[in-house]
DOROVO-707949 format. One record per residue: residue number from 1; residue in three letters; z, y, x of N, C-alpha, C in turn. Coordinates in steps of 0.05 Angstrom, whole numbers, m for minus. Layout:
<atoms>
  num  residu     n_Z     n_Y     n_X    ca_Z    ca_Y    ca_X     c_Z     c_Y     c_X
  NUM     ALA       Z       Y       X       Z       Y       X       Z       Y       X
...
</atoms>
This chain:
<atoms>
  num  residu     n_Z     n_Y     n_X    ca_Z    ca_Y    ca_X     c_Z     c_Y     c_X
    1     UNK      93     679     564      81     653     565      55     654     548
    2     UNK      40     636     555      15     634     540      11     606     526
    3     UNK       1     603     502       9     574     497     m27     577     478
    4     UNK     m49     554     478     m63     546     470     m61     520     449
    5     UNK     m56     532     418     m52     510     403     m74     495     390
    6     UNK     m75     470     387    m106     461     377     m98     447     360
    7     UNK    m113     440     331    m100     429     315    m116     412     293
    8     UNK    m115     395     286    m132     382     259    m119     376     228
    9     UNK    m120     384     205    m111     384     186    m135     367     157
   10     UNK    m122     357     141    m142     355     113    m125     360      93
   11     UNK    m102     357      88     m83     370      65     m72     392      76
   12     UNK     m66     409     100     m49     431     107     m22     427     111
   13     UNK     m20     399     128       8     396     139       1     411     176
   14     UNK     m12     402     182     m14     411     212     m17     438     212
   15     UNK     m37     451     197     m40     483     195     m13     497     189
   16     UNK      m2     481     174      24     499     164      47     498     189
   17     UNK      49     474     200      59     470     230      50     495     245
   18     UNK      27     493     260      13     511     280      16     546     271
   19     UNK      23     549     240      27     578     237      52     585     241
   20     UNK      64     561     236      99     566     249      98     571     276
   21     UNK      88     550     287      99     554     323      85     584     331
   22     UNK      60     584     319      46     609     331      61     640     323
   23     UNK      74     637     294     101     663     300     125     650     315
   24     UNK     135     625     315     155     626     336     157     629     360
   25     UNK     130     616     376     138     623     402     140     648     416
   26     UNK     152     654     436     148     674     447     127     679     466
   27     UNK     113     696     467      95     702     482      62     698     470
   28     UNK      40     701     476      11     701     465      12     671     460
   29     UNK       7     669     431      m3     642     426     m45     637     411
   30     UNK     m53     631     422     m82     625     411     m86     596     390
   31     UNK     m89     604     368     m95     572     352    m125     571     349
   32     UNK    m135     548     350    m152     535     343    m156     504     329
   33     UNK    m172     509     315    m180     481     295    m204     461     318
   34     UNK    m186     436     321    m211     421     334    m241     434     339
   35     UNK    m248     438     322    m285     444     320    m291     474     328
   36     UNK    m277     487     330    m272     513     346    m263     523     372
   37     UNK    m267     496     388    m258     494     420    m273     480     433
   38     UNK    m283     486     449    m292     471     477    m274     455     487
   39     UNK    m275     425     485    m257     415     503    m254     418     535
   40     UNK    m281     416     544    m293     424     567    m290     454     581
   41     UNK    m279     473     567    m271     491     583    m253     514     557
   42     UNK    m228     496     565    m197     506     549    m202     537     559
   43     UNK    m183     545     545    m172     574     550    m150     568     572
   44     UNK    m147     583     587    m121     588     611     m93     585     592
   45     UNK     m74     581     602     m46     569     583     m29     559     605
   46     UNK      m3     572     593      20     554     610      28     532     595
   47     UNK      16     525     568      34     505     558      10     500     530
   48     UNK      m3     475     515     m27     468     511      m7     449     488
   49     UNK     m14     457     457      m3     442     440     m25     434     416
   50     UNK     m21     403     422     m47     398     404     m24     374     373
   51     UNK     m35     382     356     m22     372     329     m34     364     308
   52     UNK     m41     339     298     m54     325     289     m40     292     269
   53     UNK     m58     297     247     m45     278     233     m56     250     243
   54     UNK     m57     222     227     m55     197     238     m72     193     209
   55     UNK    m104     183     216    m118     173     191    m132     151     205
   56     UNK    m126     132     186    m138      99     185    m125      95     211
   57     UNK     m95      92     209     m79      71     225     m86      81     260
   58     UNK     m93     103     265     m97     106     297     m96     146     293
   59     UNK     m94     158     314    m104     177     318    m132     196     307
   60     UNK    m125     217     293    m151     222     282    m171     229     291
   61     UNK    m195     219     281    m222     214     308    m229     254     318
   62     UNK    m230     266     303    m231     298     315    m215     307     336
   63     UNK    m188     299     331    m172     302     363    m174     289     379
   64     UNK    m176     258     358    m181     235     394    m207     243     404
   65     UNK    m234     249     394    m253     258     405    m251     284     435
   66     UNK    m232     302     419    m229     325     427    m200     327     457
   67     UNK    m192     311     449    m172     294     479    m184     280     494
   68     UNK    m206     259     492    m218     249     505    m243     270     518
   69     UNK    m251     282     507    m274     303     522    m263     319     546
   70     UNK    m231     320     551    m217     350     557    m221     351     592
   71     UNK    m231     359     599    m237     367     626    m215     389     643
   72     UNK    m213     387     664    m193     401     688    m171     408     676
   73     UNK    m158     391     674    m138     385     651    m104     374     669
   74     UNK    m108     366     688    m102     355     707     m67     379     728
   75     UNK     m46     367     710     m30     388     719      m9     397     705
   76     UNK     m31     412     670     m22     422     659      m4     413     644
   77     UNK      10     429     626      29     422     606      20     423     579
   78     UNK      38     401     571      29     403     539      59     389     519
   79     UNK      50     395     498      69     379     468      48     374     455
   80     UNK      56     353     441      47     340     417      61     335     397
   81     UNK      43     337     372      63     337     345      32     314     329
   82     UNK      52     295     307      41     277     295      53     280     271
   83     UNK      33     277     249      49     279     221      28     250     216
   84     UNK      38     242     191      30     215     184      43     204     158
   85     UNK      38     182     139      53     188     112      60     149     126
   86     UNK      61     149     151      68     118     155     102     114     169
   87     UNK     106      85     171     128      78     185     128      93     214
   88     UNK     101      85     221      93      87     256      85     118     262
   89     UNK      86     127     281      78     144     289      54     138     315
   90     UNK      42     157     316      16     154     341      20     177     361
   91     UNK      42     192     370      51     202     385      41     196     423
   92     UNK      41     161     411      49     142     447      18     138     446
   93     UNK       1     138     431     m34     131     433     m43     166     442
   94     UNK     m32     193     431     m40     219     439     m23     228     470
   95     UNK      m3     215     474       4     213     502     m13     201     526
   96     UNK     m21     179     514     m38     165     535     m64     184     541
   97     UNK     m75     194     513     m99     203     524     m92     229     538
   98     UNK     m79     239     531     m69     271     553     m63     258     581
   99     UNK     m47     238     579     m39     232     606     m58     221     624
  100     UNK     m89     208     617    m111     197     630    m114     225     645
  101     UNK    m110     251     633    m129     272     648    m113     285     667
  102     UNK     m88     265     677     m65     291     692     m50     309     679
  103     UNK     m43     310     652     m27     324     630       0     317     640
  104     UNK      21     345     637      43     333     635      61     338     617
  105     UNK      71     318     597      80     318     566     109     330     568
  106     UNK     119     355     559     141     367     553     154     365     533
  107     UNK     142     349     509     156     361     481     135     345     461
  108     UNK     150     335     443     129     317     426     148     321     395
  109     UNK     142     318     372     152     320     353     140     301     334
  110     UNK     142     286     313     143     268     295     145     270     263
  111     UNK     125     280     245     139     283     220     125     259     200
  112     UNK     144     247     184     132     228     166     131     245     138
  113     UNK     107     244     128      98     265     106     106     250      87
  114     UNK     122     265      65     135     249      45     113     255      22
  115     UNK     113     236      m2      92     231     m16      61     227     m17
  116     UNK      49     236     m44      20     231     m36       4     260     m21
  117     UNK      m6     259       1     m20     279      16     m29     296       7
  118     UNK     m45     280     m14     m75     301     m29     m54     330     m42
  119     UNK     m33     312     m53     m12     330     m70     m13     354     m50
  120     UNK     m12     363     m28      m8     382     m16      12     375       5
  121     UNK      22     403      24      40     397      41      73     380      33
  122     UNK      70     361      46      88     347      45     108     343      64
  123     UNK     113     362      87     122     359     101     157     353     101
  124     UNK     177     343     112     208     337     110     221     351     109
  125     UNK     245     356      92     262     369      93     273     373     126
  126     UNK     271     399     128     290     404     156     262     409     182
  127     UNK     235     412     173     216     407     194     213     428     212
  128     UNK     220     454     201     222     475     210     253     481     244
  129     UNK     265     465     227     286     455     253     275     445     276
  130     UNK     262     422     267     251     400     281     232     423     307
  131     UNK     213     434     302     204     456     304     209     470     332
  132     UNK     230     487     311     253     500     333     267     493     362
  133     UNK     264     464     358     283     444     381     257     440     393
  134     UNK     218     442     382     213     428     400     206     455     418
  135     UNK     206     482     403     195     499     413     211     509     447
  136     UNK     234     496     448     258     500     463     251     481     488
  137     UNK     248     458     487     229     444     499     211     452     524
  138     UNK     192     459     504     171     478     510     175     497     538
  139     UNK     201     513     545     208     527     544     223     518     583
</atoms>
């Protein structure tokens, strides 16, 4: 399998995500940071995972930018992962925009980042599980 991961971080919760899946999954995985991808012309992929935190109450503008640009898109597969230090998650606002382009959503995951951010990764006890089940998904 080939899997194209795209990702946005400012404390190193998402990076630390995307280095997990990229040794877990099986098969070639490619990461990229938002600003190091063409939305307009992805890499080839059986399965397209974009992971991004939730700043000022919506979707963070580098991915929503970077979901909204995504061209011939129409088909493929993807997961999404949302970390966030809130009640809510933005999971169903990064669904919509994959799904405007013909995306079809396999696997979504959810982490609420415990304490203050800046502190560093804060990710939940057990995330690496979380992880595992979505990588299966995937699959």
């Amino acid at each position: 399998m080939k899997y194209v991961i795209v990702y946005w971080t400012r404390y190193g919760n998402n990076k630390k995500i995307v280095d997990y899946l990229a040794n877990k999954l099986e098969g070639e995985a490619k990461v990229f940071r938002t600003g190091d991808i063409d939305p307009k012309n992805m890499p080839d992929a059986d399965y397209y995972i974009f992971s991004a935190a939730a700043e000022g109450f919506r979707v963070q503008a580098n991915m929503k930018n970077l979901m909204k640009a995504l061209e011939n898109m129409g088909g493929k597969k993807y997961g999404i992962i949302n970390t966030h230090g809130l009640k809510r998650n933005w999971l169903k606002a990064m669904d919509k925009l994959l799904s405007k382009k013909g995306m079809v959503k396999v696997a979504e995951v959810d982490f609420r980042i415990e304490g203050a951010p800046q502190e560093g990764p804060g990710l939940p006890e057990g995330w690496e599980a979380e992880l595992d089940r979505f990588c299966v998904r995937l699959a």
